[in-house]
Backbone as XML, in Angstrom:
<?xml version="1.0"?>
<chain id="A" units="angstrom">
  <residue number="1" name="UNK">
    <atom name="N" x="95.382" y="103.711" z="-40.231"/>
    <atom name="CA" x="96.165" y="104.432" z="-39.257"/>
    <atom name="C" x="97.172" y="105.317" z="-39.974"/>
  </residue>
  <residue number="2" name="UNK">
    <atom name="N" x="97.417" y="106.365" z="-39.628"/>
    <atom name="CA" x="97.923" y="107.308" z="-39.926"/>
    <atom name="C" x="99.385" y="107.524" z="-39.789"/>
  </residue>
  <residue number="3" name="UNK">
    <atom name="N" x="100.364" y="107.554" z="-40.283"/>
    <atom name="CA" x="101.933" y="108.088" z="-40.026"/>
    <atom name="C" x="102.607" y="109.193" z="-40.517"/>
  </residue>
  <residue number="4" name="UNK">
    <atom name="N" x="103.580" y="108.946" z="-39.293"/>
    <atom name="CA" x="103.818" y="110.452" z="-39.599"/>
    <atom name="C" x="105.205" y="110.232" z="-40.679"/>
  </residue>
  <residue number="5" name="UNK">
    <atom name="N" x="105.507" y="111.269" z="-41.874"/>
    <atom name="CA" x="106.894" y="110.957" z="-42.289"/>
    <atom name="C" x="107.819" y="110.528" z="-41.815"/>
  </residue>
  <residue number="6" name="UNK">
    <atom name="N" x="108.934" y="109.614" z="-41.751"/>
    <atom name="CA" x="110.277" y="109.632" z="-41.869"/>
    <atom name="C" x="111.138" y="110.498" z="-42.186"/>
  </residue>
  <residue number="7" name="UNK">
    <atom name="N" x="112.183" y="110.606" z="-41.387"/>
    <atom name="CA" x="112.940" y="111.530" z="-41.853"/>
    <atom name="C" x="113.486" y="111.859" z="-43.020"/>
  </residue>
  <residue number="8" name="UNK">
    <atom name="N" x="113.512" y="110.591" z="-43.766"/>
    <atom name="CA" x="114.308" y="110.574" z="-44.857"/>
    <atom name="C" x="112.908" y="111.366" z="-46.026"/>
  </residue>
  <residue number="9" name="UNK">
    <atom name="N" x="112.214" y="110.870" z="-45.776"/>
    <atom name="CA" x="110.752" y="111.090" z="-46.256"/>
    <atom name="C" x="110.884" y="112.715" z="-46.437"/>
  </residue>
  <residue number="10" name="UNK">
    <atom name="N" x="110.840" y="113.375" z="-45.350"/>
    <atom name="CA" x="110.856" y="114.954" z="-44.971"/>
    <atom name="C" x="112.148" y="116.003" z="-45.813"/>
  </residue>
  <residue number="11" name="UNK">
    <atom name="N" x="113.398" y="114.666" z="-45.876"/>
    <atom name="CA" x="114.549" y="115.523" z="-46.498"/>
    <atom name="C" x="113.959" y="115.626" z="-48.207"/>
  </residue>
  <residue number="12" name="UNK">
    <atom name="N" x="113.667" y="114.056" z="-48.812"/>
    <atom name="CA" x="112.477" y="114.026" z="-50.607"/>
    <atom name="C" x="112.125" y="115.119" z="-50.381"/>
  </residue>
  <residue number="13" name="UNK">
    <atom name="N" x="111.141" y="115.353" z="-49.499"/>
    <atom name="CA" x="109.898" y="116.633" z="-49.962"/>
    <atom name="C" x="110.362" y="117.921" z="-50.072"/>
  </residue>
  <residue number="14" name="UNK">
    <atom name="N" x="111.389" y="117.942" z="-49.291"/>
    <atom name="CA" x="111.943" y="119.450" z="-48.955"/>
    <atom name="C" x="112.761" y="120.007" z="-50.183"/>
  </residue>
  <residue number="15" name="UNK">
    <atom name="N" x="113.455" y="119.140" z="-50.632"/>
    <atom name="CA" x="114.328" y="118.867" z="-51.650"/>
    <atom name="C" x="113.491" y="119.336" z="-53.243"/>
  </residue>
  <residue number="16" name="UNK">
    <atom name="N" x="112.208" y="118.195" z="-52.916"/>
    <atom name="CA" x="111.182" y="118.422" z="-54.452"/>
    <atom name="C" x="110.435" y="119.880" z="-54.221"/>
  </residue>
  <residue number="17" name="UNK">
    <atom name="N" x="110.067" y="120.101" z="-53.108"/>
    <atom name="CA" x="109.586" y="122.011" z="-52.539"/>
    <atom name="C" x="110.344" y="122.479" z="-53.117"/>
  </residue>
  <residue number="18" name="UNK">
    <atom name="N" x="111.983" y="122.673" z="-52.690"/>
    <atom name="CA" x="112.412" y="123.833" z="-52.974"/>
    <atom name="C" x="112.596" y="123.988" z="-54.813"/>
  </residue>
  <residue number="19" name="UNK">
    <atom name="N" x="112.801" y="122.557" z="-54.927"/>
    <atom name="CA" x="112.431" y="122.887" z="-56.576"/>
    <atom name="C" x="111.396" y="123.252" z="-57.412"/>
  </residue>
  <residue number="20" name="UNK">
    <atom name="N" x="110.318" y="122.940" z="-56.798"/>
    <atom name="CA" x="108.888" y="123.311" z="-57.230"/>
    <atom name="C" x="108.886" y="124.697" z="-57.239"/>
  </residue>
  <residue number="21" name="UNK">
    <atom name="N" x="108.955" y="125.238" z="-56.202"/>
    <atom name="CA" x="108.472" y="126.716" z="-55.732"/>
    <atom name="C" x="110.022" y="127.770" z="-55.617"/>
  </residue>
  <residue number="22" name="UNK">
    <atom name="N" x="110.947" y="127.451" z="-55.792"/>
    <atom name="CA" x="111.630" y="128.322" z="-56.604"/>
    <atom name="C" x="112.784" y="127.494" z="-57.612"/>
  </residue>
  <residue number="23" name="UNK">
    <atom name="N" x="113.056" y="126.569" z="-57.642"/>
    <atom name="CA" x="113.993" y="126.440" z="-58.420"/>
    <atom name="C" x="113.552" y="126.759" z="-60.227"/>
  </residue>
  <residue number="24" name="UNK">
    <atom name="N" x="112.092" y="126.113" z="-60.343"/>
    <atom name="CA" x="111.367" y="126.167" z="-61.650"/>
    <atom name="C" x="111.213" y="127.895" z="-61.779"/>
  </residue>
  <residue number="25" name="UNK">
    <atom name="N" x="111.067" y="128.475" z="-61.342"/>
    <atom name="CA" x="110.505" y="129.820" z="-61.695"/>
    <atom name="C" x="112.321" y="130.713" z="-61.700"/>
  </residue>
  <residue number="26" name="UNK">
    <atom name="N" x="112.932" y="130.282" z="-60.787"/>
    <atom name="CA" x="113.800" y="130.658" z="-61.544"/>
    <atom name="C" x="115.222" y="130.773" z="-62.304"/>
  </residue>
  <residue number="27" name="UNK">
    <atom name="N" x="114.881" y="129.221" z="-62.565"/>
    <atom name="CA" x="115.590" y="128.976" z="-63.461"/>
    <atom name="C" x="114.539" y="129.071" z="-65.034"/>
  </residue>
  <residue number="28" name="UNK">
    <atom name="N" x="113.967" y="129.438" z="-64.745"/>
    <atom name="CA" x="112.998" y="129.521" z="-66.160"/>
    <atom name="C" x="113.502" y="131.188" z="-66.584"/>
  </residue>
  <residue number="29" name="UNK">
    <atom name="N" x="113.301" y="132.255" z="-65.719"/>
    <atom name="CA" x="113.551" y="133.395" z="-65.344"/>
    <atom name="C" x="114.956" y="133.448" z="-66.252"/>
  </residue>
  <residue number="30" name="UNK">
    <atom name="N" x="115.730" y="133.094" z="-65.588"/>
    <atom name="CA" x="117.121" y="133.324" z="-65.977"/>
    <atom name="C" x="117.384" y="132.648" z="-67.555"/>
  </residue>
  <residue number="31" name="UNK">
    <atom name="N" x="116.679" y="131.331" z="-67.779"/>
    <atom name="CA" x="116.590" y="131.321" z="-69.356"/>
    <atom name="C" x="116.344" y="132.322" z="-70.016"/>
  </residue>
  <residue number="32" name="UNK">
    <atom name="N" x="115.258" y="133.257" z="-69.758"/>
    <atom name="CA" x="114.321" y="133.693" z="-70.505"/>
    <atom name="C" x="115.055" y="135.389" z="-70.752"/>
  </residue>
  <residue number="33" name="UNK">
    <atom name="N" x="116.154" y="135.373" z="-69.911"/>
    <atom name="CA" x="117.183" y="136.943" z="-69.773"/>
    <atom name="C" x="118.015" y="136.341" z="-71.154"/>
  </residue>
  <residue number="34" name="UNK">
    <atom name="N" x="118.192" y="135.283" z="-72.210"/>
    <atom name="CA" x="118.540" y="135.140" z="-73.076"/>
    <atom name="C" x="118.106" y="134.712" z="-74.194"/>
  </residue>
  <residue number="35" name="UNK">
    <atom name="N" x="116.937" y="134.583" z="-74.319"/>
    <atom name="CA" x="116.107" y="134.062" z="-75.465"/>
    <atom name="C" x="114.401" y="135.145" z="-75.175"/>
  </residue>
  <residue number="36" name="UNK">
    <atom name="N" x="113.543" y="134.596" z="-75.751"/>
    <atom name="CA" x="112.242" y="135.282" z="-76.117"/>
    <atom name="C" x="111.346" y="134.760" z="-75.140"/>
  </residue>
  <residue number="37" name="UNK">
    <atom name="N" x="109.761" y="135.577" z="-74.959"/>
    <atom name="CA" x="109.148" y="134.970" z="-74.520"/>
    <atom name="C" x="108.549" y="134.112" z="-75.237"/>
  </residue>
  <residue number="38" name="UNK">
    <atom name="N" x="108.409" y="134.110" z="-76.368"/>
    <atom name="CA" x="107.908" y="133.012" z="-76.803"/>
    <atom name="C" x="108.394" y="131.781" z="-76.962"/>
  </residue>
  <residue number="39" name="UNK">
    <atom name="N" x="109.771" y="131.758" z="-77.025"/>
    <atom name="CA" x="110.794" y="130.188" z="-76.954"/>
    <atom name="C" x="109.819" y="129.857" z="-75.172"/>
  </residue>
  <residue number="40" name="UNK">
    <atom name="N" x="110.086" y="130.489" z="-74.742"/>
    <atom name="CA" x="109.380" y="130.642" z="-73.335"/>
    <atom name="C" x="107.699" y="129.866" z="-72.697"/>
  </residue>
  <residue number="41" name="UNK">
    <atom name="N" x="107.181" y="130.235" z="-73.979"/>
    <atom name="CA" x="105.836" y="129.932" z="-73.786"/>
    <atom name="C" x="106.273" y="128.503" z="-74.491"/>
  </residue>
  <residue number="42" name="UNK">
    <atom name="N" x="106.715" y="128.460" z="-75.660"/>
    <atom name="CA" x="106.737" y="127.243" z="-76.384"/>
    <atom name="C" x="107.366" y="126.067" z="-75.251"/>
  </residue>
  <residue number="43" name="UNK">
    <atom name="N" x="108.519" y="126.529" z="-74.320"/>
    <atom name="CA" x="109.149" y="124.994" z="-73.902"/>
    <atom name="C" x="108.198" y="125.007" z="-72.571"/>
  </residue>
  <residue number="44" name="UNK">
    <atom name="N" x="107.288" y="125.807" z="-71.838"/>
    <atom name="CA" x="106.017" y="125.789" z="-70.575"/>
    <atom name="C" x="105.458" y="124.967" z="-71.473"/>
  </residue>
  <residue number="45" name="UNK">
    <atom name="N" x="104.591" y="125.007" z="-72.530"/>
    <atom name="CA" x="103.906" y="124.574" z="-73.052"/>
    <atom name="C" x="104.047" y="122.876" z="-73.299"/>
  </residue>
  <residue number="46" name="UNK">
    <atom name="N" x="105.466" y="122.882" z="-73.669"/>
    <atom name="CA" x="105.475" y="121.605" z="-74.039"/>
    <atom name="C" x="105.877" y="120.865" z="-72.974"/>
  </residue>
  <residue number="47" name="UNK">
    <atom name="N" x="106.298" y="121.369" z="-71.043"/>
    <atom name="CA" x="106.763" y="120.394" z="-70.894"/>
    <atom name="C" x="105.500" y="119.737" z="-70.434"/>
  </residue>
  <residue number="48" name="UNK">
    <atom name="N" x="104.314" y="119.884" z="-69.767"/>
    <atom name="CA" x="103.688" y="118.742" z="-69.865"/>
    <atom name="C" x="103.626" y="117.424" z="-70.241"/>
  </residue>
  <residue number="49" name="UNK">
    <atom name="N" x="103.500" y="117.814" z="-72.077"/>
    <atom name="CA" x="103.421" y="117.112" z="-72.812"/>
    <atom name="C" x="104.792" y="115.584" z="-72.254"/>
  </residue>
  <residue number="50" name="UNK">
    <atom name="N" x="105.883" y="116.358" z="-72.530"/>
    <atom name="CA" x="106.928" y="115.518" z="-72.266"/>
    <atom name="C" x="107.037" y="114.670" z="-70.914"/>
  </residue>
  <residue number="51" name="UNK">
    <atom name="N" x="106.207" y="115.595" z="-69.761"/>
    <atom name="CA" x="106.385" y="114.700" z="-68.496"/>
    <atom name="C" x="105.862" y="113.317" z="-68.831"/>
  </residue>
  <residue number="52" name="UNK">
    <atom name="N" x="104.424" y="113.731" z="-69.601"/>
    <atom name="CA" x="103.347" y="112.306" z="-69.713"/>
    <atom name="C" x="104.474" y="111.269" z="-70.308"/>
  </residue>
  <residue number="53" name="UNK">
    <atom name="N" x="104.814" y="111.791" z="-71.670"/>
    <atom name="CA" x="105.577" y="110.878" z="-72.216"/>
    <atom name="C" x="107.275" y="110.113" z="-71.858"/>
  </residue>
  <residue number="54" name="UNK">
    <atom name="N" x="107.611" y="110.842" z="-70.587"/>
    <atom name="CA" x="108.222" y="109.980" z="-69.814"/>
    <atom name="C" x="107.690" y="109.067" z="-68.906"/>
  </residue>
  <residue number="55" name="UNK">
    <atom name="N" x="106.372" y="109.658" z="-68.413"/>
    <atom name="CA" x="106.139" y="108.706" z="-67.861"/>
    <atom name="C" x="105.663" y="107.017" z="-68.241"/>
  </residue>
  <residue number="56" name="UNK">
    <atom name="N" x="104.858" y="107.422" z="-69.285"/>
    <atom name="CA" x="104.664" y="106.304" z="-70.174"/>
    <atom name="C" x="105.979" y="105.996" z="-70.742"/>
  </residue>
  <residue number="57" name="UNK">
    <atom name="N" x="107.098" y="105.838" z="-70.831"/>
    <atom name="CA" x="107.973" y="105.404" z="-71.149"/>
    <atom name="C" x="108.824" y="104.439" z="-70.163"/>
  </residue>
  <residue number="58" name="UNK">
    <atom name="N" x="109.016" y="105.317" z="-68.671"/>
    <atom name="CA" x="109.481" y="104.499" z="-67.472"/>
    <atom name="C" x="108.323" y="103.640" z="-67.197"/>
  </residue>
  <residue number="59" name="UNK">
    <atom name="N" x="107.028" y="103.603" z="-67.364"/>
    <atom name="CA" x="105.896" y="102.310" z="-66.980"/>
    <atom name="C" x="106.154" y="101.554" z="-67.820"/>
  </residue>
  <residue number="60" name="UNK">
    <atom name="N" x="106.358" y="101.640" z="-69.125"/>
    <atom name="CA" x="106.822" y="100.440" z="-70.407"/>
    <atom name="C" x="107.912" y="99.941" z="-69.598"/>
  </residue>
  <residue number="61" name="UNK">
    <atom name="N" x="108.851" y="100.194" z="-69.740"/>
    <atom name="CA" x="110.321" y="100.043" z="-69.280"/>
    <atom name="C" x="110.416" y="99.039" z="-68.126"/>
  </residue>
  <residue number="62" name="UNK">
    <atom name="N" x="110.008" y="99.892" z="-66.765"/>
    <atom name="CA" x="109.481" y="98.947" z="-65.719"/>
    <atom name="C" x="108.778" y="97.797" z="-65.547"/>
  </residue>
  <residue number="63" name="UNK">
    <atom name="N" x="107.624" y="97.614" z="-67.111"/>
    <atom name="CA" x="107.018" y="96.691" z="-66.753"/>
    <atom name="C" x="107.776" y="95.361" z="-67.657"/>
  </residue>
  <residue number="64" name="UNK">
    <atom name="N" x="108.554" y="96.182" z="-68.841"/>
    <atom name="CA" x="109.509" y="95.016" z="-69.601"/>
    <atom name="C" x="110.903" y="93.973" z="-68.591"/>
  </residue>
  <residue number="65" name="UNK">
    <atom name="N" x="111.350" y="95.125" z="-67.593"/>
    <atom name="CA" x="112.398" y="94.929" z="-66.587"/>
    <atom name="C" x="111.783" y="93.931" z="-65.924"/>
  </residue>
  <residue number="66" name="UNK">
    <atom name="N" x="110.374" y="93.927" z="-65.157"/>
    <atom name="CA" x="109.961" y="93.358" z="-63.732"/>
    <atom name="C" x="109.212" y="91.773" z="-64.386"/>
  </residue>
  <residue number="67" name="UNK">
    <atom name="N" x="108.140" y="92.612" z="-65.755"/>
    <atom name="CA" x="107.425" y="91.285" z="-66.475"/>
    <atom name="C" x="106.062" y="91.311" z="-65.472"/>
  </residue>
  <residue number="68" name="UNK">
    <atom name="N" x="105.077" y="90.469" z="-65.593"/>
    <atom name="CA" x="104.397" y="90.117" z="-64.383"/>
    <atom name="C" x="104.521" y="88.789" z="-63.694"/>
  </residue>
  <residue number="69" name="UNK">
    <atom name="N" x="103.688" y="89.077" z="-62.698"/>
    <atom name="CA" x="103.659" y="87.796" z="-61.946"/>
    <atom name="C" x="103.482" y="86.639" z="-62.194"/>
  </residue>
  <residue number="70" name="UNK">
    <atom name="N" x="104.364" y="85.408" z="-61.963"/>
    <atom name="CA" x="104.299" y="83.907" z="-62.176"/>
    <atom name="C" x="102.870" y="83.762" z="-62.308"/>
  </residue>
  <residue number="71" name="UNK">
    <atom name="N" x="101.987" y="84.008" z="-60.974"/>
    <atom name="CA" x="100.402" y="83.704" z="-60.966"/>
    <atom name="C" x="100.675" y="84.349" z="-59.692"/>
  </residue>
  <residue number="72" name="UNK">
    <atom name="N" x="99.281" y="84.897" z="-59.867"/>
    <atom name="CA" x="99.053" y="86.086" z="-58.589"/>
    <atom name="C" x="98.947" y="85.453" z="-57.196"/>
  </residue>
  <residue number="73" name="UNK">
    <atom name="N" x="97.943" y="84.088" z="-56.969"/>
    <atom name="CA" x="97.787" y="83.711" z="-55.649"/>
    <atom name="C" x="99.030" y="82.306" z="-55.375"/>
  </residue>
  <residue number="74" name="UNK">
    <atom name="N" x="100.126" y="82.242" z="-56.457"/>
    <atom name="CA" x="100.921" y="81.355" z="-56.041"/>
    <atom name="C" x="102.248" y="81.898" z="-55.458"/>
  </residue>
  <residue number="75" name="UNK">
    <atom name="N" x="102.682" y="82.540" z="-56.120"/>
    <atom name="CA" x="104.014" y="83.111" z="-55.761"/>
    <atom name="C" x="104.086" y="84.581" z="-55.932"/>
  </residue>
  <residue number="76" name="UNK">
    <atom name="N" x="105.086" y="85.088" z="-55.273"/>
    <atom name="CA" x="105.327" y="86.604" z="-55.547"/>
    <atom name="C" x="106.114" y="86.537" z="-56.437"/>
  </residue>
  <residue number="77" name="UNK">
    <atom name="N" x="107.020" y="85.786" z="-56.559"/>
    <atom name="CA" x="108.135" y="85.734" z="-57.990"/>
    <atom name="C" x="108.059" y="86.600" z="-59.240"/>
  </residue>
  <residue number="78" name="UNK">
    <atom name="N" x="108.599" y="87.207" z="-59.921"/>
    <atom name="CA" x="108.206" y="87.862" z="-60.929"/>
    <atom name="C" x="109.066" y="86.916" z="-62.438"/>
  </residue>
  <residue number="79" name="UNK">
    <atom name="N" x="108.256" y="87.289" z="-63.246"/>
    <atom name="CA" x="108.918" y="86.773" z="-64.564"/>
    <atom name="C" x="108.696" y="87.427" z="-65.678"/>
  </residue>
  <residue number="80" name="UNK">
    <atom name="N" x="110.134" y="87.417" z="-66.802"/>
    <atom name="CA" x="110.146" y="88.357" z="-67.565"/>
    <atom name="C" x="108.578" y="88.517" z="-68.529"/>
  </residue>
  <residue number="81" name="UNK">
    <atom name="N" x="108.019" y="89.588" z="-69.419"/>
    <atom name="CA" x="106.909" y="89.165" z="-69.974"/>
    <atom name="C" x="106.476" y="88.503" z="-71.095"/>
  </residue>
  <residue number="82" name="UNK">
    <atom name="N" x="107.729" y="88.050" z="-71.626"/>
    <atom name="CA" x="107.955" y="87.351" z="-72.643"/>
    <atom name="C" x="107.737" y="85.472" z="-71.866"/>
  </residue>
  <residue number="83" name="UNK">
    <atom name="N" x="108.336" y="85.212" z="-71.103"/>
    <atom name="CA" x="107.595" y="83.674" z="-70.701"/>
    <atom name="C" x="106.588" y="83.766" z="-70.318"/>
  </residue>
  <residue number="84" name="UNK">
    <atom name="N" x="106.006" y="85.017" z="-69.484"/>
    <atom name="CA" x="104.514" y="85.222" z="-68.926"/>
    <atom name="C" x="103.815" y="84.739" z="-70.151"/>
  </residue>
  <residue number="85" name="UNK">
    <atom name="N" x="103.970" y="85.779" z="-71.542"/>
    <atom name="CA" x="103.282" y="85.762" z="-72.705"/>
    <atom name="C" x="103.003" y="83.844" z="-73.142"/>
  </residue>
  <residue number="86" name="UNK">
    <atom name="N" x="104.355" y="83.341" z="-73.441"/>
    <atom name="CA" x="104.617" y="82.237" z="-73.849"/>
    <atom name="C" x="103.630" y="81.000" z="-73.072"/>
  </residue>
  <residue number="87" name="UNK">
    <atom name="N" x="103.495" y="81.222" z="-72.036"/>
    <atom name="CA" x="102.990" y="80.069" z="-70.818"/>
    <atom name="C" x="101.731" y="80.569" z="-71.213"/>
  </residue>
  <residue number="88" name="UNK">
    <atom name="N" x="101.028" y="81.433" z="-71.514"/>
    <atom name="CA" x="99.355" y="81.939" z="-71.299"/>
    <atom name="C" x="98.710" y="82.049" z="-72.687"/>
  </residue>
  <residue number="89" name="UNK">
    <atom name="N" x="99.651" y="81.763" z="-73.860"/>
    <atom name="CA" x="99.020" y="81.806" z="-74.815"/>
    <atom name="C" x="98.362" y="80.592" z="-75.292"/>
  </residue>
</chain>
């Protein structure tokens, strides 16, 4: 079944839109009235790179913070992954 956003939901998106579709272009713009295009191409280029590697950084992070689950069909409880490790080895 299908839902419709939340409001709060609608204010996120609007918020991440207006940054998508103009805040990036121009604030890139207005960098670029003081440096080269090529500093230009070089930091487009790299941010990819860098998104991935935040992201893999907040999933490490998150999963060191949360740990996994005690046991999946007993409890929801979470535990750090260091006793997870300890109990299963």
């Amino acid at each position: 079944m299908r839902r419709d956003p939340t409001d709060g939901q609608w204010r996120r998106l609007s918020i991440i839109s207006f940054g998508v579709v103009d805040g990036f272009p121009l604030f890139t713009s207005l960098a670029l009235t003081t440096q080269t295009s090529a500093h230009g191409a070089v930091a487009i280029t790299v941010l990819p790179v860098v998104t991935a590697a935040f992201a893999v950084l907040t999933l490490i992070w998150s999963t060191l913070l949360l740990g996994k689950p005690s046991h999946p069909r007993r409890s929801g409880r979470w535990r750090c992954c260091c006793c997870w490790a300890t109990q299963h080895t």
